[in-house]
ROKOLKE-194419 format. One record per residue (C-alpha): residue number from 1; residue in one letter; x, y, z. Coordinates in steps of 0.5 Angstrom, whole numbers, always signed. Example, Ala and Ser with C-alpha at 12.3 -4.5 7.8 and 13.67 -1.06 7.14 Angstrom:
  resi  resn      X      Y      Z
     1     a    +25     -9    +16
     2     s    +27     -2    +14
END
This chain:
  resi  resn      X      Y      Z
     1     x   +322     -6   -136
     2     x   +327     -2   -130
     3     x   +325     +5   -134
     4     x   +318     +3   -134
     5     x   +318     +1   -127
     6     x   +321     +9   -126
     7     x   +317    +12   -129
     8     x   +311     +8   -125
     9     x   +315    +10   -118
    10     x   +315    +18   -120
    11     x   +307    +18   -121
    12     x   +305    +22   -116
    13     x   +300    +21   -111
    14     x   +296    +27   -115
    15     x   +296    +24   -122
    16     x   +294    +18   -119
    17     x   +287    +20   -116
    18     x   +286    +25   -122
    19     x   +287    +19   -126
    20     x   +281    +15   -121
    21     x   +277    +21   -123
    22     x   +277    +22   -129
    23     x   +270    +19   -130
    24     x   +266    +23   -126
    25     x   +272    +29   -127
    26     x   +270    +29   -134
    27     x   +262    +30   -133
    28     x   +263    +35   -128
    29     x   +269    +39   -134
    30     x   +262    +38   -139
    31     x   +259    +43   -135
    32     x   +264    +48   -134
    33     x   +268    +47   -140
    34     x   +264    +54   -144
    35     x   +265    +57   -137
    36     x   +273    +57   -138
    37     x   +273    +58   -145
    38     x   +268    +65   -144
    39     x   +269    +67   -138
    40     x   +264    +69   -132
    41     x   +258    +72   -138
    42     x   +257    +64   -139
    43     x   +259    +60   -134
    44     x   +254    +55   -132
    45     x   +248    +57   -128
    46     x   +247    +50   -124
    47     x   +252    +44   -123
    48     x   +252    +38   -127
    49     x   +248    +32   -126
    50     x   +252    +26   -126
    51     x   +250    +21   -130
    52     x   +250    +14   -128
    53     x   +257    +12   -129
    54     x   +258     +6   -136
    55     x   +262     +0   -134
    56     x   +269     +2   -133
    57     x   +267     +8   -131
    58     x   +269     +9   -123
    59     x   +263    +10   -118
    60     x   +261    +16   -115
    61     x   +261    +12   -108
    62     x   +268    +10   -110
    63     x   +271    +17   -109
    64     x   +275    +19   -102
    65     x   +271    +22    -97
    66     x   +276    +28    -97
    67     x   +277    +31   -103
    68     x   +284    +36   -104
    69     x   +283    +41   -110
    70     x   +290    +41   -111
    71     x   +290    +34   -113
    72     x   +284    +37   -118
    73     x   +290    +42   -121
    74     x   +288    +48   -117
    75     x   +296    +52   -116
    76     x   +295    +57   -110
    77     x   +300    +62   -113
    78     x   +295    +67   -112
    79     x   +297    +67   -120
    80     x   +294    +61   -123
    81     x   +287    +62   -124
    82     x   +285    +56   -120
    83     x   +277    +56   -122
    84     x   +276    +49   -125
    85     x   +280    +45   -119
    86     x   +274    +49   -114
    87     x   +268    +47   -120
    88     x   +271    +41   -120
    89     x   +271    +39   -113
    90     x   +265    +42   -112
    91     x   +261    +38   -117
    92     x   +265    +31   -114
    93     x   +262    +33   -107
    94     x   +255    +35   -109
    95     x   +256    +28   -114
    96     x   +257    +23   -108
    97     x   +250    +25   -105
    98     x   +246    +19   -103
    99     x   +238    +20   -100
   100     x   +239    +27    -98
   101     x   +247    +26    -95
   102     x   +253    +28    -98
   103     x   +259    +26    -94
   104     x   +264    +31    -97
   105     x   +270    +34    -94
   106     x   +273    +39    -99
   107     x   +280    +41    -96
   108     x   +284    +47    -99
   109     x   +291    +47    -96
   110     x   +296    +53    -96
   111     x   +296    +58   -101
   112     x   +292    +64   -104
   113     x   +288    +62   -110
   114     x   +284    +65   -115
   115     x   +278    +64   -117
   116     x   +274    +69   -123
   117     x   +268    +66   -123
   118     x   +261    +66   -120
   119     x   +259    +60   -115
   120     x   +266    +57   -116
   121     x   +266    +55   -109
   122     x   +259    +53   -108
   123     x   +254    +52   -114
   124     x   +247    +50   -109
   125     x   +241    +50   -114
   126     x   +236    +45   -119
   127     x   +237    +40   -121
   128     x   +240    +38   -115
   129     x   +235    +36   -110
   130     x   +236    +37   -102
   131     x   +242    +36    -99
   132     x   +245    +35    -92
   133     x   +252    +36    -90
   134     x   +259    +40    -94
   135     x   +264    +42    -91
   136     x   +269    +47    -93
   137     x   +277    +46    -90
   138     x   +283    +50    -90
   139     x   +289    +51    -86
   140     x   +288    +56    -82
   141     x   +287    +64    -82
   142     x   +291    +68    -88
   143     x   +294    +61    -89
   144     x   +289    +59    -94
   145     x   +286    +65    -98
   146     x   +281    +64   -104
   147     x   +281    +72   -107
   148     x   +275    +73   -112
   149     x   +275    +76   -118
   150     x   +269    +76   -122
   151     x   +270    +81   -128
   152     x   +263    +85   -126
   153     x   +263    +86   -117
   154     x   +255    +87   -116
   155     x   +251    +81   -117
   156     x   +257    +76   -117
   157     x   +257    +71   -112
   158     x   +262    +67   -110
   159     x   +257    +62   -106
   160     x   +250    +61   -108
   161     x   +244    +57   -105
   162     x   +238    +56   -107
   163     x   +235    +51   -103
   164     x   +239    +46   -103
   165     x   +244    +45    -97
   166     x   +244    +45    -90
   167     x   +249    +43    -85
   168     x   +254    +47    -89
   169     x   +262    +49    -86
   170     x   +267    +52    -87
   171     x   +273    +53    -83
   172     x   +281    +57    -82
   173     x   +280    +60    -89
   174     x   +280    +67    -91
   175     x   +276    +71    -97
   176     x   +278    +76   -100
   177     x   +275    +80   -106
   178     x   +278    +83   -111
   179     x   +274    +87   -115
   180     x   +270    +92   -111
   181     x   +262    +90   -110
   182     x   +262    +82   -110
   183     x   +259    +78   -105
   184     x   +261    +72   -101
   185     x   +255    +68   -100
   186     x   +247    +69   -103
   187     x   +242    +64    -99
   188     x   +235    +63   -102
   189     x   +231    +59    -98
   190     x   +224    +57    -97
   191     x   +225    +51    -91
   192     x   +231    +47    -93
   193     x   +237    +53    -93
   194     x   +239    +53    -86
   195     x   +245    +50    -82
   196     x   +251    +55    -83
   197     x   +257    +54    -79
   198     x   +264    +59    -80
   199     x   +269    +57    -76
   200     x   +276    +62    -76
   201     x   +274    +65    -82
   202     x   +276    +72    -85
   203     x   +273    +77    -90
   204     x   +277    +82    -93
   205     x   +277    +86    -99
   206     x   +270    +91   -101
   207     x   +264    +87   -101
   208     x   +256    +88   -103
   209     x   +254    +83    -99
   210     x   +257    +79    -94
   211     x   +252    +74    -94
   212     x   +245    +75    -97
   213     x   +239    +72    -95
   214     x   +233    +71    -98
   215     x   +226    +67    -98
   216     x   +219    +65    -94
   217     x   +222    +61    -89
   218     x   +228    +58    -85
   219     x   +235    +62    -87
   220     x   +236    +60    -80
   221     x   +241    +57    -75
   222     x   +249    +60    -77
   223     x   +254    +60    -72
   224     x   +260    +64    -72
   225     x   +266    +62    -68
   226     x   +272    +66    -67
   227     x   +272    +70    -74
   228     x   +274    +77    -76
   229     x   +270    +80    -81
   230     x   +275    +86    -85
   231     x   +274    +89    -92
   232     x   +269    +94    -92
   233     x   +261    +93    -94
   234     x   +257    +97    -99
   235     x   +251    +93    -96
   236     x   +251    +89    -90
   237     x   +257    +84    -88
   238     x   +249    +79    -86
   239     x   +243    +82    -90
   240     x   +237    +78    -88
   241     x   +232    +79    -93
   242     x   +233    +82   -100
   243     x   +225    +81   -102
   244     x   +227    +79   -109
   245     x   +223    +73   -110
   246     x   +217    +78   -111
   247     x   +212    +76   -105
   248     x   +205    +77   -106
   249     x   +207    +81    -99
   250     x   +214    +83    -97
   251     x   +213    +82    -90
   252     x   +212    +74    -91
   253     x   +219    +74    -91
   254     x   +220    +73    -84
   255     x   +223    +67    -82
   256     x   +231    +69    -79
   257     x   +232    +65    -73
   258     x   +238    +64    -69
   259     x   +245    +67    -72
   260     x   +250    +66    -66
   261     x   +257    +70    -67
   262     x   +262    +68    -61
   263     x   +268    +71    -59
   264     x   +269    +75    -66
   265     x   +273    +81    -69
   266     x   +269    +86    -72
   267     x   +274    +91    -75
   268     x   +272    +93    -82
   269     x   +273   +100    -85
   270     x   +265   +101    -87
   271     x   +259    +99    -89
   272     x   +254    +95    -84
   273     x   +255    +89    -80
   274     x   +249    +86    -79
   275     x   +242    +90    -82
   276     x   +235    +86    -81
   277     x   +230    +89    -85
   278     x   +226    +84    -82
   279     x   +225    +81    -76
   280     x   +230    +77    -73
   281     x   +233    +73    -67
   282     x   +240    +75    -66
   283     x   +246    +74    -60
   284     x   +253    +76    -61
   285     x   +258    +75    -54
   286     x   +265    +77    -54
   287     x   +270    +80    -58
   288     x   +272    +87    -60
   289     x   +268    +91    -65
   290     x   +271    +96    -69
   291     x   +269   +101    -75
   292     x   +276   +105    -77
   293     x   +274   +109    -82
   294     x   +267   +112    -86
   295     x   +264   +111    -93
   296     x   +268   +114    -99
   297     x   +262   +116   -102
   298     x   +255   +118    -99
   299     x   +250   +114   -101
   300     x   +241   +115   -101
   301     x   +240   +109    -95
   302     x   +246   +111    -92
   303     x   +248   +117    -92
   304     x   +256   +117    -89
   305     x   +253   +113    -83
   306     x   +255   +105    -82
   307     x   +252   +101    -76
   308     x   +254    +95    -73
   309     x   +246    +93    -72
   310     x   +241    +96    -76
   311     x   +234    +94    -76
   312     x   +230   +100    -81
   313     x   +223    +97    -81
   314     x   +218    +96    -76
   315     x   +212    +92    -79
   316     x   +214    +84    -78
   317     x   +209    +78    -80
   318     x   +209    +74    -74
   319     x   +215    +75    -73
   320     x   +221    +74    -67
   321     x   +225    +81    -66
   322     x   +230    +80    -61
   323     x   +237    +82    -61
   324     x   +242    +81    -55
   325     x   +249    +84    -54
   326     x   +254    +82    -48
   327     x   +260    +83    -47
   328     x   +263    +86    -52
   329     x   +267    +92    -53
   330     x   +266    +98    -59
   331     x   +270   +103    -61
   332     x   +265   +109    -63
   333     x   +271   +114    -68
   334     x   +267   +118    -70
   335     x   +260   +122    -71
   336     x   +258   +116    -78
   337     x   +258   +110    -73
   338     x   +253   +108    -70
   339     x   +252   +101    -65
   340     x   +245   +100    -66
   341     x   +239   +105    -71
   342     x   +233   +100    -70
   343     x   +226   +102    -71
   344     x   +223    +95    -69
   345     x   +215    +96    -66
   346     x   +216    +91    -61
   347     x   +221    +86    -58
   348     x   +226    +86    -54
   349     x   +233    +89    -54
   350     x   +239    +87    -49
   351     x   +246    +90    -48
   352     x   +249    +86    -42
   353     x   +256    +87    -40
   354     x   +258    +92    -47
   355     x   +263    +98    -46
   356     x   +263   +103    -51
   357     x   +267   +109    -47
   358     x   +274   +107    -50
   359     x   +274   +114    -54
   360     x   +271   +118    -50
   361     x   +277   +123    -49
   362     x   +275   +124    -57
   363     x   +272   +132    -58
   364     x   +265   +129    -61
   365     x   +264   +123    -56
   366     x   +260   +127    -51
   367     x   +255   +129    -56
   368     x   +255   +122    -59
   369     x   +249   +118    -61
   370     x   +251   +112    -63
   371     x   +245   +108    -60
   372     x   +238   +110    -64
   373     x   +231   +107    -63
   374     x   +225   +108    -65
   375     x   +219   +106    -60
   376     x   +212   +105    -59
   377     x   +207   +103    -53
   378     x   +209    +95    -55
   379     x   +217    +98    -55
   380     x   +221    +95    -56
   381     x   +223    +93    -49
   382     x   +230    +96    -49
   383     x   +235    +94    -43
   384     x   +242    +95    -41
   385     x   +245    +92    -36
   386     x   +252    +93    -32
   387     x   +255    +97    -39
   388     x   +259   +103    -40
   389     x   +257   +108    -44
   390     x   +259   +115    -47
   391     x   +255   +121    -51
   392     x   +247   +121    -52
   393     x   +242   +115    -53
   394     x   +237   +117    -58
   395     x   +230   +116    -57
   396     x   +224   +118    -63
   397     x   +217   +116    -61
   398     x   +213   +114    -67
   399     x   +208   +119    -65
   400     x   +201   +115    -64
   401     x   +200   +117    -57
   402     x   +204   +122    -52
   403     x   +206   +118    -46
   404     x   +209   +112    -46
   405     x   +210   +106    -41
   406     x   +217   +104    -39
   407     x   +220   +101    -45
   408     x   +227   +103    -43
   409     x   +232   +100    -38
   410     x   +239   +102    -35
   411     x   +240    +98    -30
   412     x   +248    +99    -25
   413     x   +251   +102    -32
   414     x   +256   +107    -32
   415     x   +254   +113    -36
   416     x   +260   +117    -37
   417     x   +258   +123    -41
   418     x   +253   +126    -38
   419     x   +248   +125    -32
   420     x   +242   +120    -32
   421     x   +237   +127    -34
   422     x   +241   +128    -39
   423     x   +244   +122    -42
   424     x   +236   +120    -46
   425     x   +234   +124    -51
   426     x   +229   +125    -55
   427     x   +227   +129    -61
   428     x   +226   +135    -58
   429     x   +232   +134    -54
   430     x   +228   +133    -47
   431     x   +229   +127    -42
   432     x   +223   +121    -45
   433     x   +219   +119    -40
   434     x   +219   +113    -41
   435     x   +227   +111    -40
   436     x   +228   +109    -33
   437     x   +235   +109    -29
   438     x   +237   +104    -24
   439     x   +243   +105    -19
   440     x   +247   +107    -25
   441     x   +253   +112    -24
   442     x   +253   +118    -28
   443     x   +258   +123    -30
   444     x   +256   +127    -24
   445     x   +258   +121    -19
   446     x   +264   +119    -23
   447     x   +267   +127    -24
   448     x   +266   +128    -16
END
């Protein structure tokens, strides 16, 4: 009886909620079973439904509220593949959903953990209905790291939505990819996707897509707080709108509303950060933004160009477009950096409080065109307020008329490479009319 007494005492608390679990851990390990065997190619394509549990079975109301994936085996040695446990853990959360709600804490403690498989993390789809509420924690910045290493890059997601959650969180984690050309989240929605929150979170590694958007509707609300995008992006760190879903118009897909980005560290290696082939409203205050080098290879969309915000089309159904930037400084390396190319018809884009002078002593800033637009008689309306700007501001017109109302504003900025007549310019290298200057100080005040 005393061996037997020790023997209870060393079971550890891990052994004791995996036994807790095994009920529902053993439907959940059904559906990714032939994953584990075969390998990404025939890991499943949509999580379990659990089954109502048989007598003796434990309740999915039963299971605790926070749910750590090493007590579901997960290793975090950066060697042991840890896929299983986040599955797992997943499928647990996605179970405990009651009349639209999950009440889920996913917790990942310090360590680097390996996943291969896509949708891992996250695996939003049918059957599964509607769901409110997840979250993803960590314990901090490059103290939790999960590194994604699917066999194939492109096309392999780590998180996928499709219309299925919102109010999703993930907070103090860093994702790293692993294999050149995968993505981190792909989001498809028609209403019900929305209600992203990232909290101290990092991206490191060579990306296609950091988050890909997709549908007809919504895709809307995502917040993020104090992160630092790194790696590099073969697309766009936030892509929104693939038109992947064959629309009967593209332009149908146009509801991107509301992408906060607060007090973040932007320096990655290259690639775009945000690109909205649609329309959008879209704010980013505070921080340093920083693109440290150029495309490895020169690609037909992009060229050797990568750009914080690139807005390439200009027609939009019924749709918001606007942009505002405040108090941000940019450091513009080299010619191939861009801070904005937008080609928007109309609405509004706002600089306040911007600087992008840091390198002006380079010997390629005064000749600079690092902000690109593309206007027409409804603009959009272009303002710069209180910023410090080096090199040219490129305009193009879309050649419907000759003469433009005021469509671009710069108002008490510092223009520090060259004279309020030379600073805009236009396609044939001449001042546009329609760009006013108010009370700025130009390169002839500040070099007296």
């Amino acid at each position: 009886m005393a061996e037997r007494g020790d023997r209870m005492s060393r079971v550890s608390r891990r052994q004791l909620l995996r036994g807790a679990a095994s009920g529902i851990g053993a439907m959940a390990l059904t559906a990714h079973s032939a994953s584990a065997v075969g390998g990404a190619d025939h890991g499943p394509t949509t999580p379990p439904v659990p089954a109502r549990p048989r007598r003796g079975q434990p309740s999915t109301t039963r299971l605790p509220l926070v749910l750590n994936v090493a007590d579901l085996g997960a290793v975090g040695d950066g060697q042991t593949d840890d896929t299983a446990a986040f599955e797992i853990a997943y499928s647990l959360a996605a179970a405990r959903v009651s009349r639209g709600v999950g009440r889920t804490v996913i917790e990942i403690p310090a360590g680097e953990f390996l996943i291969t498989r896509a949708h891992a993390l996250l695996n939003g789809a049918a059957p599964l209905r509607a769901a409110n509420g997840l979250r993803f924690s960590g314990a901090g910045k490059r103290m939790t790291t999960l590194v994604f290493r699917p066999d194939d890059g492109p096309g392999s997601y780590l998180c996928r939505n499709e219309d299925i959650w919102s109010n999703l969180s993930f907070e103090r984690i860093q994702f790293r990819s692993a294999t050149p050309g995968a993505s981190f989240f792909s989001s498809y929605s028609t209403g019900n996707a929305q209600d992203y929150r990232f909290s101290e979170c990092e991206w490191m590694g060579e990306w296609e897509f950091g988050l890909a958007l997709d549908g007809t509707n919504t895709n809307s609300e995502m917040r993020w707080e104090a992160c630092r995008v790194g790696g590099s992006y073969r697309r766009a760190f936030l892509y929104s709108g693939l038109s992947q879903r064959q629309q009967a118009d593209p332009n149908d897909q146009d509801q991107f509303l509301n992408y906060w980005f607060t007090d973040m560290k932007v320096e990655y290696e290259w690639g775009n950060f945000l690109e909205f082939p649609y329309g959008g409203s879209i704010t980013c205050r505070g921080g340093s933004y920083i693109i440290t080098g150029t495309r490895p290879h020169s690609t037909k969309e992009y060229g050797t160009t990568s750009t914080f915000f690139r807005f390439p089309v200009a027609r939009h159904h019924d749709s918001v477009q606007r942009f505002h930037a405040q108090d941000i400084r940019f450091e513009v390396r080299n010619p191939q950096v861009q801070v904005i190319d937008s080609v928007w018809s109309s609405g509004t884009i706002h600089f306040s409080d911007c600087d992008d002078t840091g390198l002006s002593f380079k010997e390629f800033s005064t000749e600079a065109r690092a902000h690109r637009y593309t206007v027409g008689p409804r603009g959009p309306l272009i303002r710069y307020d209180s910023c410090q700007l080096v090199g040219h501001h490129e305009y193009r017109t879309d050649g419907r008329q000759k003469a433009l109302p005021t469509v671009a504003r710069y108002d008490m900025c510092l223009l520090r490479s060259h004279s309020a007549q030379e600073f805009a310019v236009a396609e044939d290298n001449v001042h546009p009319g329609f760009v006013r200057f108010v009370d700025c100080l130009d390169k002839s005040t500040v070099d007296t």
